[in-house]
C-alpha positions, 0 to 999 in steps of 0.5 A, a space after each residue: 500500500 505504497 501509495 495510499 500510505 504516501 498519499 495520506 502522508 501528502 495529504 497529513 503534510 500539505 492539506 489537500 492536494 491541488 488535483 483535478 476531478 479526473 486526477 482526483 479519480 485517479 487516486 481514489 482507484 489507485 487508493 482502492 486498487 491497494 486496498 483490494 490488493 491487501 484484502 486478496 492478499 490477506 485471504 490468501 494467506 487465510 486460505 495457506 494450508 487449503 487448495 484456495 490457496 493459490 485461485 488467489 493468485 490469478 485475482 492477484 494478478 489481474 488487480 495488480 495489472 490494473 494499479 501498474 496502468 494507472 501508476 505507470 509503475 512510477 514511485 508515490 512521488 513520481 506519480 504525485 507529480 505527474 498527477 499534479 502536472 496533469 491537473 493544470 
């Protein structure tokens, strides 16, 4: 959860952050998406000892797919950035 935890640590730091609706909606899936991801996570290693096991990893996966398109796989503040960038 890279970039909720940089996000809120922004957003504790600056007040809010200066974006635009679409940036806006850009962060609120990203922060989303994270959290998915930790759900899935979590009940995989719920599921450790059974065959659920790995269905896990497939849903993983494709959820994972989904955060790399809209962060670009760049760092929180990288991502930041552009994000603002966009917003003007």
């Amino acid at each position: 959860m890279k970039y909720t935890k940089y996000f809120g640590l922004m957003t504790k730091e600056q007040g809010r952050l200066n974006l635009s609706t679409m940036q806006f909606q850009r962060l609120m899936n990203i922060v989303h998406l994270e959290g998915v991801l930790f759900g899935l996570h979590k009940a995989k290693e719920a599921n450790k000892d059974k065959q659920e096991y790995h269905k896990y990893d497939i849903l993983i996966f494709k959820e994972e797919l989904k955060l790399a398109e809209l962060t670009g796989d760049l760092t929180p503040d990288l991502l930041l950035k552009e994000m603002a960038q966009c917003s003007d």
